[in-house]
N, C-alpha and C positions, 0 to 999 in steps of 0.2 A: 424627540422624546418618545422613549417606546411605552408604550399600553401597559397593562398589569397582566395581560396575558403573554402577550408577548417576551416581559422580563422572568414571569414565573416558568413558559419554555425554556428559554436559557440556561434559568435556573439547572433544570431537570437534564439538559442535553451537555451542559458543564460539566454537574454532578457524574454523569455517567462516562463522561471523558474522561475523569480524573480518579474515577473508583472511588468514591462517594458515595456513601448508603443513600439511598433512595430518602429516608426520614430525613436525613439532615440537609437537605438539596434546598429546604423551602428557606433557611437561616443562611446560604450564598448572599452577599450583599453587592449591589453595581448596580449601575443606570445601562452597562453595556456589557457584551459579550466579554473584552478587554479586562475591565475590569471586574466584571463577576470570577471570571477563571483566574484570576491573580489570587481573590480571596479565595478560592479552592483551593489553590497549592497551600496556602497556609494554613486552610481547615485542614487539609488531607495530611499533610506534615501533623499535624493533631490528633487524629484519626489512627494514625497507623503510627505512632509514636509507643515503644515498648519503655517497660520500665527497666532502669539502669541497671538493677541487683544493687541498688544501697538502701533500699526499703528493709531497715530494720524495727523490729516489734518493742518497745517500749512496755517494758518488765512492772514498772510503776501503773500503767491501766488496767483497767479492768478487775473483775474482784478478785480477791486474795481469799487464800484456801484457810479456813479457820477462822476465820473475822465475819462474825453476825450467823443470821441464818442462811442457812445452804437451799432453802425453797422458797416457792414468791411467797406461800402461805404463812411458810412461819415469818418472812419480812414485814409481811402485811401482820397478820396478832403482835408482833412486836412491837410496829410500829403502831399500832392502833391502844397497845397496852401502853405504851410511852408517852400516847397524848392523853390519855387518861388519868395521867400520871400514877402506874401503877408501877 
């Protein structure tokens, strides 16, 4: 059984084997070199994973032009006149 120092080495000599940012080295899981580096391939497949281009924008969020007030301030009196109920 190795040490806590010893497994957080590994950590760190893995991570840097595998091109692993340095921050995410300490989140490698394993009792052993073996198996800390297996989890690296699979963080680093993670890591360096791009997005597909099917990431399209959903027309339905976010606020719509014309509907309520257009400033936090007039959201806010309106909404403050609303529980007022004025």
């Amino acid at each position: 059984m190795k040490t806590a120092s010893e497994l957080e080495a590994i950590r760190f000599k893995v991570a840097l084997e595998k091109g692993i940012p340095a921050n995410l080295a300490a989140r490698l899981q394993g009792d052993d070199y073996d198996s800390i580096s297996a989890d690296a391939v699979s963080l680093s497949e993670l890591v360096s994973a791009k997005p597909n281009g099917q990431v399209r924008v959903d027309p339905s969020q976010g606020p719509k032009a014309g509907v309520g007030p257009s400033d936090p301030a007039s959201a806010f009196a309106a909404a403050f006149q609303q529980a007022r109920g004025q």
